[in-house]
C-alpha positions as a printed Julia matrix, in Angstrom:
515×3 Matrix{Float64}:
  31.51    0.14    6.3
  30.71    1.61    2.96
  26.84    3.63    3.88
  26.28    3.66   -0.06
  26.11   -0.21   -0.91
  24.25   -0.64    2.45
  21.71    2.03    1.2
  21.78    0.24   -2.2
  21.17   -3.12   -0.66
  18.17   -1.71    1.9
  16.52    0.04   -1.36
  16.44   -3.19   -3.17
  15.29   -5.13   -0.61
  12.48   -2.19    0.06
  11.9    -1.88   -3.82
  11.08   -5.57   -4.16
   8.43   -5.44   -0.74
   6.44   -2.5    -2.25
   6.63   -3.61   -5.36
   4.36   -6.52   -4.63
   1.82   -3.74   -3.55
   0.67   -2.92   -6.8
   2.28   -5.89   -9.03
  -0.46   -7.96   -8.92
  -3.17   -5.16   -9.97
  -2.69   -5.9   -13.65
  -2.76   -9.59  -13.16
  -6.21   -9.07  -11.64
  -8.06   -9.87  -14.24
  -6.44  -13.21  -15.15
  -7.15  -14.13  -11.94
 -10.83  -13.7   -12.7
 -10.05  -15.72  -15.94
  -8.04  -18.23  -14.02
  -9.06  -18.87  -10.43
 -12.61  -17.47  -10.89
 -12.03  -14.94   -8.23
 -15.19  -12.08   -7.75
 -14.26   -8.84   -7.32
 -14.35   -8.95   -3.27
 -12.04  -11.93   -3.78
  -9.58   -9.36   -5.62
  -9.6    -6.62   -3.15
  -8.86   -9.38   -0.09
  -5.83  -11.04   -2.27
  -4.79   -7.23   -2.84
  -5.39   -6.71    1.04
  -4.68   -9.55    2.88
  -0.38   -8.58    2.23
  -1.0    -5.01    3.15
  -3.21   -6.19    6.65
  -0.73   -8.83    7.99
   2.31   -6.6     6.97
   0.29   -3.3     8.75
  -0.52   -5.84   11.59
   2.8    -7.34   12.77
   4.88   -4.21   11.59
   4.85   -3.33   15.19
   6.0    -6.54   16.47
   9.07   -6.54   13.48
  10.52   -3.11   14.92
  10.16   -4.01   18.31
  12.16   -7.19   17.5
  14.83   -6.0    15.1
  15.39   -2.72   18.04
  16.0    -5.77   20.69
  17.37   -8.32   19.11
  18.98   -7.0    16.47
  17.97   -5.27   13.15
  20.61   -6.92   10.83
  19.22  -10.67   11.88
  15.48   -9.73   11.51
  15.85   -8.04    8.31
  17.71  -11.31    7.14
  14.41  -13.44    8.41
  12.2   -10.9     6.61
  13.66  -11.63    3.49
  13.55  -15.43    4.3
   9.99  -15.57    5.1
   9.15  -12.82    2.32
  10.36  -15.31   -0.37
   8.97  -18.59    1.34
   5.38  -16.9     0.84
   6.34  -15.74   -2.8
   6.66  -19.5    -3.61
   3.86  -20.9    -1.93
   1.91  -17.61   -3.45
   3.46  -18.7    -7.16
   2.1   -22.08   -7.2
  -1.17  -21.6    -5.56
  -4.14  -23.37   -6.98
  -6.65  -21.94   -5.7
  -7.8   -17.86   -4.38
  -7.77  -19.52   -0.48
  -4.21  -20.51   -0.62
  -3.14  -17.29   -2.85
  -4.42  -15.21    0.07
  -3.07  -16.88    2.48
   0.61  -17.32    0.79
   0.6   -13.19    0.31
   0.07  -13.06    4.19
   2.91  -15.11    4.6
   4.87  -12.74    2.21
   3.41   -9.52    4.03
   4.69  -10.89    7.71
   7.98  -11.08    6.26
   7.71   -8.06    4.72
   6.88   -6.83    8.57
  10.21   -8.23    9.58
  12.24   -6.18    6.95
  10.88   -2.71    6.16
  11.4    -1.84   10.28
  15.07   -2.86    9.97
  15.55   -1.38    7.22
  14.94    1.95    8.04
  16.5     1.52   11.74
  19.64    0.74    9.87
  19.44    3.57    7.75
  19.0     5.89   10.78
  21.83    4.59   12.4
  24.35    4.08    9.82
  23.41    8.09    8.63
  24.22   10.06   11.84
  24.75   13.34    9.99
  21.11   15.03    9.7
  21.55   16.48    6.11
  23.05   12.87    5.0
  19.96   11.71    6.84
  17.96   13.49    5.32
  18.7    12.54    1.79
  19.06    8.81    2.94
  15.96    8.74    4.26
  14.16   10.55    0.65
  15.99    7.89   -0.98
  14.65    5.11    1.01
  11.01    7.1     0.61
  11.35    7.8    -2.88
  12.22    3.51   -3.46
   8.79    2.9    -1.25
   6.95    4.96   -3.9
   9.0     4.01   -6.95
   7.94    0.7    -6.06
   4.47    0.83   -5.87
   4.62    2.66   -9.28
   6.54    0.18  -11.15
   4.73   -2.52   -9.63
   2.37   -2.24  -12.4
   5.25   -2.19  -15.24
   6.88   -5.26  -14.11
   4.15   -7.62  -13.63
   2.58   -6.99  -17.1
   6.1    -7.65  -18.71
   6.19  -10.64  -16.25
   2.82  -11.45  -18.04
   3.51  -11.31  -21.43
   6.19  -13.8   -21.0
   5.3   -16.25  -18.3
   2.33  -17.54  -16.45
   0.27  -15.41  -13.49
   2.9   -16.86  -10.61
   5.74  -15.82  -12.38
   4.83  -12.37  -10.33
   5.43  -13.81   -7.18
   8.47  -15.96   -8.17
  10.46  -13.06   -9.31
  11.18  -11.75   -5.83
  12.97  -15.08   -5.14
  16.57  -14.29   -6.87
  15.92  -10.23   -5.1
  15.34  -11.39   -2.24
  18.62  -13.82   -2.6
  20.57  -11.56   -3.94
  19.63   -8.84   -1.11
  20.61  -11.3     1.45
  23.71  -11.97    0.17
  24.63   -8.29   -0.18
  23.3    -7.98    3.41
  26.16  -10.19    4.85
  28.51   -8.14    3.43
  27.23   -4.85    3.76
  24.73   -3.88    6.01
  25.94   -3.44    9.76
  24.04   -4.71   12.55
  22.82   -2.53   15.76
  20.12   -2.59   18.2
  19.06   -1.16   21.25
  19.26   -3.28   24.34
  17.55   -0.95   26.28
  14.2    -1.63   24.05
  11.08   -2.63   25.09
  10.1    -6.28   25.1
   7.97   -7.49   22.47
   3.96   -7.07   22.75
   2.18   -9.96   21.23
  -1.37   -8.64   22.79
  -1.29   -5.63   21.3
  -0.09   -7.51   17.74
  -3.43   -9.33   17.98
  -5.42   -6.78   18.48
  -4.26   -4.68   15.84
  -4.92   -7.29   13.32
  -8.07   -8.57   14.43
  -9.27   -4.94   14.5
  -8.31   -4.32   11.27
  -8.79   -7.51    9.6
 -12.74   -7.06   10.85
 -12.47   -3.53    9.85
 -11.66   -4.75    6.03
 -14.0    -7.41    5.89
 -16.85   -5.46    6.47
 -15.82   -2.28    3.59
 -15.17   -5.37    1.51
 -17.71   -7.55    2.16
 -20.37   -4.61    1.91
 -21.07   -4.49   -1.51
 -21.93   -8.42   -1.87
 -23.41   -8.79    2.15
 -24.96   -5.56    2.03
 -23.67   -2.53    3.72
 -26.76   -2.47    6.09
 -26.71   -6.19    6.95
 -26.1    -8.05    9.71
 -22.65   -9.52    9.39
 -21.29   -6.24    7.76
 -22.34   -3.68   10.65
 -21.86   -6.63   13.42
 -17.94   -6.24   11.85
 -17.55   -2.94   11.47
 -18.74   -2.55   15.11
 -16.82   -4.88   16.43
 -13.76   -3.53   14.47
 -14.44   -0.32   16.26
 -14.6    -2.2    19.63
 -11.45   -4.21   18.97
  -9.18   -1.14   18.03
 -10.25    0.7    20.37
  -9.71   -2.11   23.0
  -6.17   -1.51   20.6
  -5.41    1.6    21.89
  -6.31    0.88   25.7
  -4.17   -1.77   26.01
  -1.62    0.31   24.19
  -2.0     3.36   27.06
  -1.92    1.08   29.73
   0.7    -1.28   28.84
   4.66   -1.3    30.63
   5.86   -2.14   26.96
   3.15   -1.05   24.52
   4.42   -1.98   20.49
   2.73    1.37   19.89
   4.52    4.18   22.07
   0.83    7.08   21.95
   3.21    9.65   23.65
   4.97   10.09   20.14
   1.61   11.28   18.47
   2.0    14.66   20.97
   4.57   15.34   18.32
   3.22   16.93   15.25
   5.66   16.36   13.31
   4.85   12.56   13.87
   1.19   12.52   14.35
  -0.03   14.51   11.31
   3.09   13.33    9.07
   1.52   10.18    9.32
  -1.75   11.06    9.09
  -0.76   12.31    5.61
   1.06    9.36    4.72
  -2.27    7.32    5.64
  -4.47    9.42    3.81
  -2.23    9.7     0.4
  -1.8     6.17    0.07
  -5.5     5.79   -0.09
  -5.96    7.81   -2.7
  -2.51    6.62   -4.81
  -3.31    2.46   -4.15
  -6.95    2.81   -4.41
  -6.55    5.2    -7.87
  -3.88    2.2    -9.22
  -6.6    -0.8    -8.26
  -9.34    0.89  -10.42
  -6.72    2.18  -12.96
  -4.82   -0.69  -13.89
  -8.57   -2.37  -14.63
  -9.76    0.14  -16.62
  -7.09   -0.09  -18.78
  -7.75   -3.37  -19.76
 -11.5    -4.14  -19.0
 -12.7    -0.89  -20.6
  -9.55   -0.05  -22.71
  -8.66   -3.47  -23.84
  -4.82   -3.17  -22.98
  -2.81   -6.53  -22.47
  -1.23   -6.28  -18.94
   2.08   -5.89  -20.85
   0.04   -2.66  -22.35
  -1.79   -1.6   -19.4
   1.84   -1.73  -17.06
   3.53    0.5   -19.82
   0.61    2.83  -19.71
   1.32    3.72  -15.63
   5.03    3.98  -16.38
   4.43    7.9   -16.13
   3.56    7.51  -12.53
   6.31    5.79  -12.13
   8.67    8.28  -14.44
   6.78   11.61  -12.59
   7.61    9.57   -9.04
  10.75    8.42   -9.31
  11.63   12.87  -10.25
   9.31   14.61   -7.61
  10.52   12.39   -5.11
  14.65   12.85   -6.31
  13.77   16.89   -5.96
  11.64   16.49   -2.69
  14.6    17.41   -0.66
  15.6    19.98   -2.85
  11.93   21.37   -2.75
  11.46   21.3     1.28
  14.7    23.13    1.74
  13.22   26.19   -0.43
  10.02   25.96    1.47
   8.57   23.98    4.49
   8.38   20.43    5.22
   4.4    21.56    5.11
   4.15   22.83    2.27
   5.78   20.26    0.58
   3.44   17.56    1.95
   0.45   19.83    1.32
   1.25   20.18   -2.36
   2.08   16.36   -2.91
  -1.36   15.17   -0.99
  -3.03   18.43   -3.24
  -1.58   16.59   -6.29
  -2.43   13.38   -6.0
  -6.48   14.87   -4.87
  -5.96   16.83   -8.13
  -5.03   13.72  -10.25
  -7.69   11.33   -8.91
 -10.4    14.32   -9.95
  -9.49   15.1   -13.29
  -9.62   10.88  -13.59
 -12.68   10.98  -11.98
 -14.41   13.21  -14.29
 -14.11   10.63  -17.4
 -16.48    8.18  -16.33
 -17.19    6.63  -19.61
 -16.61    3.73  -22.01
 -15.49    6.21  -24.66
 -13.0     7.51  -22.29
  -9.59    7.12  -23.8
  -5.8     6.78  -22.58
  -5.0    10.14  -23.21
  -7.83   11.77  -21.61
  -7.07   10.61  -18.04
  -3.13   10.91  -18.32
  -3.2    13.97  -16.78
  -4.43   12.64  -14.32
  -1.81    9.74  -13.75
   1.1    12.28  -13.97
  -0.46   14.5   -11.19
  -0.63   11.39   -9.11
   2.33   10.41   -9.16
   4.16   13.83   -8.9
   2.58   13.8    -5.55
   3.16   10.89   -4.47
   6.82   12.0    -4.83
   7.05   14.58   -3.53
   4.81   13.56   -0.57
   6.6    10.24    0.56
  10.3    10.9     1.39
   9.39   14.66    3.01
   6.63   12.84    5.29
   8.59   10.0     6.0
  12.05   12.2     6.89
   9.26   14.25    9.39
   8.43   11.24   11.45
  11.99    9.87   11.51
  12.8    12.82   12.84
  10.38   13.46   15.98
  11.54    9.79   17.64
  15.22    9.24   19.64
  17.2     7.0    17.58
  16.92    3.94   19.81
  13.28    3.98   19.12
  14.05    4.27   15.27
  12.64    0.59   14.73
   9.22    1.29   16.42
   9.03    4.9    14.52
   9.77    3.17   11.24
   7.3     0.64   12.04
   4.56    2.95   12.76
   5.39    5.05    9.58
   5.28    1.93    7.62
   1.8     1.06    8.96
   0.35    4.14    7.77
   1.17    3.49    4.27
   0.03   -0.21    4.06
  -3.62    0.55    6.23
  -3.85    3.78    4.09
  -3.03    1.63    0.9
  -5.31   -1.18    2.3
  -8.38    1.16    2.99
  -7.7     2.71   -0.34
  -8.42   -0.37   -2.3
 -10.99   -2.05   -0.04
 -13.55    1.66    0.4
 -12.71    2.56   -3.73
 -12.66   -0.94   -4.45
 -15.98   -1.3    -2.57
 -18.07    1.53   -3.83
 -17.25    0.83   -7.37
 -18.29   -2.71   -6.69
 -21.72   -1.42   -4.81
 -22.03    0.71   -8.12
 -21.55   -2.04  -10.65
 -23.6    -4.04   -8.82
 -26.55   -1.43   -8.88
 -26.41   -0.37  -11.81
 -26.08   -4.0   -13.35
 -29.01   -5.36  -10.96
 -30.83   -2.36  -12.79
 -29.72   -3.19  -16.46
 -30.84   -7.46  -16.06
 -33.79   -6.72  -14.45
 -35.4    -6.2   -18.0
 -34.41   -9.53  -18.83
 -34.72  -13.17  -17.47
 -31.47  -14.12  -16.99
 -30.77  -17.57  -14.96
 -29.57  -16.81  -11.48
 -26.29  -18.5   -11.68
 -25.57  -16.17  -14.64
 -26.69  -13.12  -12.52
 -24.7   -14.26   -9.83
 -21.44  -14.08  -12.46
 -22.32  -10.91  -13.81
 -22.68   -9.01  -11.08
 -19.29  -10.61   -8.99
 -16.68   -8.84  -11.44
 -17.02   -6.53  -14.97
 -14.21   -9.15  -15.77
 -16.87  -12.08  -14.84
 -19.37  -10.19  -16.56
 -17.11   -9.58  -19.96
 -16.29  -13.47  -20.15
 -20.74  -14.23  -20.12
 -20.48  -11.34  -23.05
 -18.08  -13.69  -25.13
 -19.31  -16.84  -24.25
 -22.88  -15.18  -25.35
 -21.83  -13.76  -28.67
 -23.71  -11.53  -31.26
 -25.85   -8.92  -30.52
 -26.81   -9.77  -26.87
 -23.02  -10.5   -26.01
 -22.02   -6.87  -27.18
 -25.16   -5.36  -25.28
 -23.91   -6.92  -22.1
 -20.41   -5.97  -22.74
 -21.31   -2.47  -23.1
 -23.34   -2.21  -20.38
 -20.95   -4.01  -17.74
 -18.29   -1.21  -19.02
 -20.52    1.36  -18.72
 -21.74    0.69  -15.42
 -17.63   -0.1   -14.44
 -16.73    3.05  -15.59
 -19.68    4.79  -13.64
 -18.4     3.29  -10.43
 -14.66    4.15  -11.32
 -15.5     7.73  -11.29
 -17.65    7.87   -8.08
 -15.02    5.76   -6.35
 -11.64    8.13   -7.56
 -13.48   10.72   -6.73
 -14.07    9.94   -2.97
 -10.41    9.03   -3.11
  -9.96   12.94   -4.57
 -12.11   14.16   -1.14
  -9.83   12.07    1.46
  -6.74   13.2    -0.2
  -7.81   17.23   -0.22
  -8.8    16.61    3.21
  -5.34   15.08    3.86
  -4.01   18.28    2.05
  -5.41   20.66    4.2
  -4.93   18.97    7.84
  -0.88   18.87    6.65
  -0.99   22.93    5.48
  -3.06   23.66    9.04
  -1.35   21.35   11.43
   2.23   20.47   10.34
   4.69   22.22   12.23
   6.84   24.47    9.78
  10.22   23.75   10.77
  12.43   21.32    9.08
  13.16   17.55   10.4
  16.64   17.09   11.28
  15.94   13.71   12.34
  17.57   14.98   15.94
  16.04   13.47   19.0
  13.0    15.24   20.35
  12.78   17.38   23.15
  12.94   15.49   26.89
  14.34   12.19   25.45
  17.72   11.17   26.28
  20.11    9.51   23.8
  19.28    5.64   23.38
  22.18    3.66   24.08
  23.25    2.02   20.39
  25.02   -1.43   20.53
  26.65   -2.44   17.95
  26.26   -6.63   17.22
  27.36   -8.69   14.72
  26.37  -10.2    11.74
């Protein structure tokens, strides 16, 4: 067994899953231009991967921990690229939601295994350790270059090219798995639980479409606060069932472990802020800014740069201080970042005035990532790696998933006001109202198709009233992230992870299988 390649081949397969976080954000606004899709039609193509993947995560490391985590990270991939195809040649926004759910249930299969291999084949904690930052550090490379790779996709090929890329990766990773990767699972695992599966995505697929839904519904009608409370009802049936069951997907007795419990919460709440900043950034820099995608990818490419560095010297940081501080300073730096973005909420904002910004954001995010992740690896017994890499993987897809549908939402409920505001001095037909106010993109297309004088007004104003939403909605993001900041300073133990079994639990008993 050589642990390197394996490592190599997990990363790329890891790379290539996150990277379809964020590498459809710049291609957002040719699907307006293309499929016609309104800007709550955005968020739930953005979404619907993250909810399915957060949703059957649970069910993927229960699997790969019983049956065994080499075979299920091989369907993963399988299923992963299946959806990329069908999600490459969709036709419409109904089938390219549903093909990235497809692609986010395989990417449920694979992330779990993934990181139960790399617990297993690492059994010294230092080596661990920096296994498990590099593994972290490739989750948040990913979503930064996710940006970067599909407006270079762009500038070459048509919108589904971004999907069809992960088909050779995904090949390629497959192959390399054969020969590489070990295989190993714990026969002493709990049986799968599909009623807890289903509750966890109904809960938060109602949860979604209500914060997503608001803006166009409502946020005090019917339908929205009928979901939202039924979301409520739903998880929390969730967590019952969870409590109560023989062989619950979701094991509560880890969160007694702080080191788990407010690890994650961290996780949660700086992916909100760092996938909700990259929805409304990668926009502005081509609604307001005028970038091509190609333009607007290169432009994040310090997020990516800063990440890729913070999250190399995370180890190297926590080692000199405290797992806590650490994580406090990357949530504090990301909060910082989506501020000092926050405070240019105009159409004469330029590149370099929010850049700042971007590199705090992703300096954070590095350092944050592998230091958080390495905490709740190491609070769970190795046989239970698959589970406690499955729960760590949910936070960061529902904290990225409520990141872009609240900051998505309340610059939508923003846009929308202040548009509704800006037309009412004018009799515009209904259907055109109705375009204006689904998308700035929508609204920019009216502008050109208007021309002259009236065509610039409207552009101006759709920007303007964009931009004024941008910066109320980073700047909530800035208040869940401080927030996040201070519960990991308070509440995170100081000591450092060693990945060693916690306190009470015996050693699992590891089988090794074969391929």
């Amino acid at each position: 067994m050589h642990p390197g390649a394996a490592l190599a081949v997990l990363c790329a397969s890891v790379l290539i899953i996150n990277v379809d976080n964020t590498i459809l954000n710049v291609a957002l606004p040719t699907l307006v231009r293309e499929l016609d899709a309104t800007s709550s039609e955005l968020q739930w193509i953005v979404d619907s991967y993250a909810m399915v993947f957060a949703g059957l995560l649970f069910v993927g490391g229960s699997l790969a921990d019983r049956f065994g985590r080499k075979r299920f990270f091989l369907i993963g991939l399988t299923v992963f690229a299946l959806g990329s195809v069908g999600a490459a040649f969709s036709g419409s926004v109904d089938l390219l939601i549903a093909c990235r759910g497809v692609m986010g249930a395989g990417g449920a299969l694979t992330i779990p295994a993934t990181l139960s291999i790399v617990n297993d084949i690492f059994r010294d904690p230092v080596a661990r350790a920096r296994a498990i930052g590099t593994w972290g550090g490739t989750i948040g490379l990913g979503i930064a270059i996710g940006p970067i790779a599909g407006g270079l996709l762009l500038s070459r090929f048509w919108w589904g090219s971004i999907f069809l890329v992960n088909v050779p990766i995904a090949v390629a990773a497959f192959a390399g798995a054969l020969a590489l990767v070990p295989d190993s699972k714990n026969p002493a695992a709990d049986r799968p639980d599909p009623v807890g599966a289903l509750l966890s995505i109904g809960g938060l697929g109602l949860l979604l479409w209500a914060i997503i839904e608001a803006p166009v519904r409502g946020w005090a009608s019917g339908a929205v606060v009928g979901a939202g409370v039924a979301s409520l009802v739903v998880l929390a049936a969730f967590v019952g069932w969870e409590s109560r069951s023989s062989h619950p997907m979701l094991k509560l007795g880890f969160f007694s472990d702080r080191r788990f419990s407010v690890a994650l919460a961290a996780e949660l709440l700086g992916l909100f802020g760092l996938l909700g900043g990259l929805f409304v950034s990668t926009q502005f820099l081509q609604f307001d800014l005028g970038y091509s995608p190609l333009g607007a990818g290169l432009r994040i490419l310090p997020i990516a740069a800063t990440l890729a560095l913070s999250a190399a010297l995370s180890p190297l940081v926590t080692r000199a201080t405290r797992p806590r501080f650490t994580v406090f300073a990357g949530l504090a730096a990301v909060a910082g970042g989506l501020w000092q973005v926050s405070l240019h909420p105009s159409v004469t904002t330029t590149y370099l005035d929010v850049l700042p910004g971007l590199l705090l954001i992703g300096l954070g995010a590095g350092l944050l990532l592998p230091t958080a992740t390495n905490s709740v690896l190491g609070s769970v017994p190795r046989g239970d790696a698959g589970v406690g890499s499955a729960t760590n993987s949910v936070s960061l897809q529902v904290g990225g998933a409520l990141g872009v549908a609240v900051i998505g939402s309340l610059l939508s409920t923003r846009y929308q006001h202040r548009m509704t505001s800006a037309l009412a001095a004018y009799h515009v037909p209904a259907a055109a109202t109705r375009t204006i106010l689904g998308s700035v993109g929508a609204a920019l297309a009216v502008a050109a198709h208007v021309g002259g004088a009236t065509g610039a007004l409207l552009a101006l104003t759709a920007r303007s009233a964009f931009m004024s939403g941008a910066g109320v909605a980073l700047g909530v993001g800035a208040a869940v992230a401080i927030g996040g900041s201070l519960l990991a300073l308070t509440a995170l133990p100081s000591g450092h992870a060693t990945a060693a079994l916690p306190s009470g639990h015996a050693t699992a008993t590891e089988a090794q299988a074969g391929p």
